[in-house]
C-alpha positions in Angstrom: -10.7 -51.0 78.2 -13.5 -50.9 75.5 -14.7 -47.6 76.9 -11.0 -46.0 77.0 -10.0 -47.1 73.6 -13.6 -44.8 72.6 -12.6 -41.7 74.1 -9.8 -41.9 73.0 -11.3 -42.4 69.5 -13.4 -39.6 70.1 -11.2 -36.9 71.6 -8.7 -38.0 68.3 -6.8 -35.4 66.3 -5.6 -35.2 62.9 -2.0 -35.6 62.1 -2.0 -33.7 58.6 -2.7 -30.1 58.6 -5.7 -29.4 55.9 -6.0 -25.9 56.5 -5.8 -23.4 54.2 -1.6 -21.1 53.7 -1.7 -18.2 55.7 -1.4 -15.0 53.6 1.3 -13.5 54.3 0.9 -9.0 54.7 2.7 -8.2 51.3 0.0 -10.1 49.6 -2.5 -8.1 51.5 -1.1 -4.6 51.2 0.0 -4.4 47.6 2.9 -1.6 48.0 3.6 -1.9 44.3 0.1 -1.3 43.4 -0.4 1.3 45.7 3.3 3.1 44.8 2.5 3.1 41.2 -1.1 4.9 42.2 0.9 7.4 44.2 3.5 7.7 41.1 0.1 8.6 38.6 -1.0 10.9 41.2 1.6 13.4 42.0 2.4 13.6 37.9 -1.1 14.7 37.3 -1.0 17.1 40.7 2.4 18.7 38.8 0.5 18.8 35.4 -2.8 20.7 37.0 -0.6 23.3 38.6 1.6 23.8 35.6 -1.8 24.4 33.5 -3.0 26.2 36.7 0.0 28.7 36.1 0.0 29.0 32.6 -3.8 29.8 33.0 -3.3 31.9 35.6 -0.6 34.0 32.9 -2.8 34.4 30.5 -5.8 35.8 33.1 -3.2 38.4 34.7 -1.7 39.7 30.8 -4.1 40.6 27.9 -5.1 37.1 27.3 -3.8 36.9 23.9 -2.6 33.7 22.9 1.4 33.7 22.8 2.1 32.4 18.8 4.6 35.1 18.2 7.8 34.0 16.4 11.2 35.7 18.5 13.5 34.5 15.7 11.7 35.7 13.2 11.5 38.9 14.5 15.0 39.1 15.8 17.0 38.2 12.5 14.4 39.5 10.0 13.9 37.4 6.5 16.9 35.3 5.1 19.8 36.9 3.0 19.7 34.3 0.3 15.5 35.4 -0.1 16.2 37.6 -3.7 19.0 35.0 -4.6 16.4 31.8 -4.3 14.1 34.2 -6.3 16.1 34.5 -9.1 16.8 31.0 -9.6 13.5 29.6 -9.1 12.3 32.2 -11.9 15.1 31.4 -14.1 14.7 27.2 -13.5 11.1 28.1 -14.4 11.8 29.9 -17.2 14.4 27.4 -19.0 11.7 24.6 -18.4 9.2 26.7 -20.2 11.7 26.9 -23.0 12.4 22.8 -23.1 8.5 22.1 -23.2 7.8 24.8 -25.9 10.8 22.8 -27.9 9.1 19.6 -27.1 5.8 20.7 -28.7 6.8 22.4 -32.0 9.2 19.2 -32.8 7.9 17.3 -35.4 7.4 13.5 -35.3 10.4 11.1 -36.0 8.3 8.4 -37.0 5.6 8.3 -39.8 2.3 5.6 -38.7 1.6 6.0 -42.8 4.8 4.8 -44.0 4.5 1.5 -41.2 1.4 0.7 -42.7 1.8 1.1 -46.4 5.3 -1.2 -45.3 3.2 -3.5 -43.7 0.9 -4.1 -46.4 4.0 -4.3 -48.8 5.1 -7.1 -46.3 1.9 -9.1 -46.4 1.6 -8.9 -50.2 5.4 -10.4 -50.2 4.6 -13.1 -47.8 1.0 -14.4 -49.4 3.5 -14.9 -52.6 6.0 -16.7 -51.3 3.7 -18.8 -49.1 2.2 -21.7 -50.7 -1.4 -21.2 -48.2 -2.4 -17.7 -46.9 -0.4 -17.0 -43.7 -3.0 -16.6 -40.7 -2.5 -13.0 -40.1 -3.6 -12.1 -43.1 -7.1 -14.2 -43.2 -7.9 -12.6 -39.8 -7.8 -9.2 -41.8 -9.8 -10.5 -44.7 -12.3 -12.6 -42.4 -14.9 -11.6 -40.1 -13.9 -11.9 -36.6 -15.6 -14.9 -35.3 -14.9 -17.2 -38.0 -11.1 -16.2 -37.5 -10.9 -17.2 -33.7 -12.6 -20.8 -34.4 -10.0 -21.0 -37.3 -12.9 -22.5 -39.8 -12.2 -20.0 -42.1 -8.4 -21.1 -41.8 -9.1 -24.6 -43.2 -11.9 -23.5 -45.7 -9.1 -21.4 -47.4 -6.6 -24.3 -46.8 -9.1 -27.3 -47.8 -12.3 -25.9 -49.4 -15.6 -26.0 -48.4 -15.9 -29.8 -47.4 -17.0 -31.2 -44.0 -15.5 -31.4 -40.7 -14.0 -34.6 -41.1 -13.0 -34.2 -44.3 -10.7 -31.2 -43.6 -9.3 -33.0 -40.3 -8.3 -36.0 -42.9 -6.6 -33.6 -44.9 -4.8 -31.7 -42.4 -3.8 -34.7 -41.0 -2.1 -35.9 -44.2 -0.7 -32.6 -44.3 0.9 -32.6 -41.4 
């Protein structure tokens, strides 16, 4: 019985199937691939002869390249040539005129009459204002002591020290 139930053992097959899918032919032949290749193929075959004619043309007449107009040749120039002419040289000449007008015209506006206006302005305003406006002490000062606006409160305060003008300003304010 022992030696049964060992041969048995030993002549056992599996139950589950752990082989690998067979492939099936599509997979293997690729008709797609190989239509698409075909496809390429025959267009390029039909583009060689084409060139193969062409070539072939051009060995059998003079050999001269064929850039010759027909239309241009057949109808001549256009009718409306002289006419276009004309009007471009007139347009031309009318914006020659306008610019010509444009240069000899004299100035509407006079830069020596805004700045003797200006002035007039600034003398008004220092004596109406009861301190120098600030425009005016950046004309008067050198530039740097304008843009740290120490020469601002040396006009407005005198010539005291830092804290002293801060006290001041702040009782002016």
């Amino acid at each position: 019985c022992q030696e049964l139930h060992r041969r048995k053992l030993r002549d056992m097959k599996c139950s589950i199937d752990n082989k690998a899918p067979r492939r099936g032919t599509h997979l293997r032949t690729k008709a797609k691939k190989n239509a698409l290749i075909e496809d390429r193929i025959s267009q390029i075959e039909t583009e060689n002869r084409i060139l193969l004619e062409k070539m072939s043309h051009i060995m059998r007449s003079k050999g001269g390249v064929d850039n010759k107009n027909d239309a241009s040749a057949k109808y001549g120039r256009s009718l409306n040539r002289d006419r276009r002419k004309q009007e471009l040289s007139r347009i031309t000449k009318d914006n020659y005129q306008i610019l010509r007008r444009i240069q000899d015209a004299r100035p509407a506006y006079n830069h020596r009459e805004w700045e003797k206006s200006a002035k007039t302005n600034d003398r008004l305003l220092e004596n109406i204002c009861e301190f120098r406006p600030v425009h005016v002490l950046n004309k008067d000062t050198d530039s740097d002591a304008a843009k740290d606006g120490s020469a601002i409160l040396d006009e407005m305060f005198g010539k005291d020290s830092v804290e002293a003008k801060e006290m001041r300003l702040m009782e002016y304010l």
